[in-house]
C-alpha positions in Angstrom: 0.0 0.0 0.0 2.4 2.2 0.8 4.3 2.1 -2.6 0.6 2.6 -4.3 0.1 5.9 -2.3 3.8 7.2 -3.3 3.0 6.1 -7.2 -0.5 8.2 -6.5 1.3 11.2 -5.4 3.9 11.4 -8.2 0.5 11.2 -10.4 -1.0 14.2 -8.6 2.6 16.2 -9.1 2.8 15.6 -12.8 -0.6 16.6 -13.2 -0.4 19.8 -10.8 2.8 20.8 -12.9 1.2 20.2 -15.9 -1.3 22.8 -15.4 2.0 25.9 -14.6 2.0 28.2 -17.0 4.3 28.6 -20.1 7.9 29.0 -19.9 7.9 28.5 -15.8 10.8 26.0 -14.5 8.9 23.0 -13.0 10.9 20.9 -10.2 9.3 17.3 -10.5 10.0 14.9 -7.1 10.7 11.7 -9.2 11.3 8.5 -7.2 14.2 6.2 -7.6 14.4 2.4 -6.4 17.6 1.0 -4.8 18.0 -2.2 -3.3 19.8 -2.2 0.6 22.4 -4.4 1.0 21.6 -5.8 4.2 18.1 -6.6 3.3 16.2 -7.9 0.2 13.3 -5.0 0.4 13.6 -1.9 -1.7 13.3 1.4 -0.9 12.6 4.2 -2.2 14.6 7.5 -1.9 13.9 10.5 -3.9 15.5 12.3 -6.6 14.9 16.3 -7.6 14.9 17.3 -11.3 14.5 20.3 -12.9 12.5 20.7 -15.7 12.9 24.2 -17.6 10.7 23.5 -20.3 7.3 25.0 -21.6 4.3 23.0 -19.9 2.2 20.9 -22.2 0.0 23.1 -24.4 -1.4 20.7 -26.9 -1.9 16.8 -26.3 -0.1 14.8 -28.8 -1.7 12.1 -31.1 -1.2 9.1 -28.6 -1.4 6.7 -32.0 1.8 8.8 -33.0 3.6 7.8 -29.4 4.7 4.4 -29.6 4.9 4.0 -25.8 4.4 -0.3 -25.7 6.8 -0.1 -28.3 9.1 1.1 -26.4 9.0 -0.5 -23.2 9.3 -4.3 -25.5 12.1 -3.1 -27.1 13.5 -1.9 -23.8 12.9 -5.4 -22.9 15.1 -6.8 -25.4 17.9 -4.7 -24.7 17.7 -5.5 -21.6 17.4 -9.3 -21.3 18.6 -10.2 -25.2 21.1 -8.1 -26.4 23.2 -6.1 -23.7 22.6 -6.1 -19.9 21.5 -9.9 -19.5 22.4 -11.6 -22.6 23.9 -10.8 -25.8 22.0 -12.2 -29.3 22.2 -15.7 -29.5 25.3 -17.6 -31.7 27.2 -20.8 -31.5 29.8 -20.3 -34.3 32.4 -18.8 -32.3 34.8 -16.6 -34.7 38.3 -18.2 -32.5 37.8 -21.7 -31.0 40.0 -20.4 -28.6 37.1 -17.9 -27.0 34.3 -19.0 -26.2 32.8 -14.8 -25.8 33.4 -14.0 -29.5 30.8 -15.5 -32.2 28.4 -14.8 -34.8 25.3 -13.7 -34.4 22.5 -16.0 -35.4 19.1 -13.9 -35.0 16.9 -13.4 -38.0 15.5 -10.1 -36.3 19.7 -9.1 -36.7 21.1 -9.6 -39.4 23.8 -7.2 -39.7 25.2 -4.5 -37.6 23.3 -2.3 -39.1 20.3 -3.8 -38.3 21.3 -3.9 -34.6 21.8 0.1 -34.9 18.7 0.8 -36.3 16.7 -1.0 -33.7 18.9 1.1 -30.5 19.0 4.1 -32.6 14.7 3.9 -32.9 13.9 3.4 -29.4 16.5 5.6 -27.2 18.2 9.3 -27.8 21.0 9.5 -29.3 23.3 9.8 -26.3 22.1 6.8 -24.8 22.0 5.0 -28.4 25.5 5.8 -29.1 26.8 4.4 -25.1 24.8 1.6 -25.8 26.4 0.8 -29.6 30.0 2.2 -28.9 30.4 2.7 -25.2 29.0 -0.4 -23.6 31.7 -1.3 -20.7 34.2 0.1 -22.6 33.8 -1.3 -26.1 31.4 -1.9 -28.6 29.3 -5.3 -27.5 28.0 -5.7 -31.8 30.3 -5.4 -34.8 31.4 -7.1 -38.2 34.0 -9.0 -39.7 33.7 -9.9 -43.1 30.5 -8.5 -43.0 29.1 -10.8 -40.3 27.5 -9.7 -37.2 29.5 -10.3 -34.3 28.5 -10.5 -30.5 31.0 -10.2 -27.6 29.2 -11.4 -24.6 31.8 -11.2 -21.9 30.8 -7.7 -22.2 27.0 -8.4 -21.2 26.1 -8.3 -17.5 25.2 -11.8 -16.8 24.3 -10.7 -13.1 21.3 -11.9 -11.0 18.6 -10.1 -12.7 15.4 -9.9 -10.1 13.1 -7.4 -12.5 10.2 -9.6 -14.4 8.7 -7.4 -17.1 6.3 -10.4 -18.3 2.9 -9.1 -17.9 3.8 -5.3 -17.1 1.2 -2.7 -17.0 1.7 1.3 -17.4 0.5 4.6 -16.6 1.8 8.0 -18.3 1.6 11.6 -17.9 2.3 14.5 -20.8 4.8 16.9 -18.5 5.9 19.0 -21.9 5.2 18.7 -26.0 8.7 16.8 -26.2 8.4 14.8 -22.6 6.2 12.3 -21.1 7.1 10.2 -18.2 6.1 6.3 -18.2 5.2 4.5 -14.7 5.7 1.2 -15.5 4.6 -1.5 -13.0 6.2 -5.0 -12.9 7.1 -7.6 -10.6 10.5 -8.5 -8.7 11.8 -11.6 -7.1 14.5 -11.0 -4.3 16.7 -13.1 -3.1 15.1 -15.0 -0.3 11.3 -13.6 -1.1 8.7 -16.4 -1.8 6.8 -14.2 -4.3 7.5 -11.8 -6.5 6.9 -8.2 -5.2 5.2 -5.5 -7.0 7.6 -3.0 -8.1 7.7 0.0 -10.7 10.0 2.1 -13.0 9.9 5.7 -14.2 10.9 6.0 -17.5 11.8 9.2 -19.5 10.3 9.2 -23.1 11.7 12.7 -25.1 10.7 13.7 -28.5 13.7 13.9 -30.4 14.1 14.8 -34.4 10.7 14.5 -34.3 10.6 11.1 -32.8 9.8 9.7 -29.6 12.5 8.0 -28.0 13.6 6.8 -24.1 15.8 8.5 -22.8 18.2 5.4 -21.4 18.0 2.0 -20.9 16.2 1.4 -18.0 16.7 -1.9 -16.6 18.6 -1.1 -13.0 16.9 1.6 -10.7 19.7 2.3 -8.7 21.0 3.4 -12.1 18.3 5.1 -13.8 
């Protein structure tokens, strides 16, 4: 309950900044998950932000928005293709390493098409860390014009967030930003259930696109 009455007042902050007039700065409480380490619960501590943007003053065409979109292909990144797992492959390009290898995905079938899908669902900051940046090196590339994975770059870690199932919420806070509640279930070490959980996710309108901002995947991160 207590968690439903914070996500309730978040709601009631978006909407009451929503309704500021043009061109006024708008400070937005937004509320962060971290997991303690001497316990398997999660709190919640709270983050400022400043917005200094123009409040909404037109509601987009939601068919334009591709908000589900986005959150599946969030997914992927997530749990296919970078923090949990990298694409799947068992040609390995050096019998010798077991974490280099081709790429056998028919959704992928070039770096390119790897590029394009990061490229459509986050900014471009977050698109290029992702492509170029990821722990230091690039986690997709080609060699002889095959698509190559390097998973010793993925995380591989002890994931407890299950998006199967997830439900959402959203509120317009400008024309080019809209902020995604997304509610989905966590399994914490020692926990007999899964506990209900929720990330808030930054969706910007950029060259005329709608795009998240990052990957979200790790709260204490996002």
């Amino acid at each position: 309950m207590k968690k439903v009455a914070i996500v309730f007042m978040i709601l009631c902050l978006l909407a009451a900044c929503s309704e500021k007039s043009d061109n006024s700065s708008i400070k937005i409480t937004e509320n962060i998950l971290s997991e303690e380490n001497d316990s398997s619960a999660t709190s919640i501590t709270k983050k400022a932000i400043n917005i200094d943007e123009p409040v909404i003053t037109s509601v987009p065409n939601e068919t334009e928005i591709p908000l589900e979109e986005l959150i599946d292909n969030n997914i992927i990144c997530i749990n296919e293709m970078f923090f949990n797992n990298t694409l799947s492959g068992t040609e390995f390009v050096n019998e010798n390493n077991s974490f280099i290898y081709y790429v056998d995905d028919p959704r992928f079938k070039n770096l390119e098409d790897v590029k394009a899908f990061v490229t459509s669902t986050y900014c471009e900051e977050e698109a290029d860390r992702l492509l170029y940046h990821y722990v230091g090196n690039p986690v997709y590339y080609e060699i002889d014009n095959r698509l190559i994975a390097d998973c010793s770059r993925s995380g591989g870690m002890d994931y407890p967030y299950i998006w199967d199932d997830y439900k959402f919420d959203y509120k317009y806070i400008t024309n080019d930003l809209i902020y995604l509640i997304v509610y989905i279930k966590a399994m914490y070490t020692g926990d007999d259930q899964p506990a209900d959980t929720f990330f808030i996710m930054k969706v910007k309108k950029e060259d005329s696109a709608w795009k998240l901002e990052r990957m979200y995947g790790i709260p204490e991160y996002d």
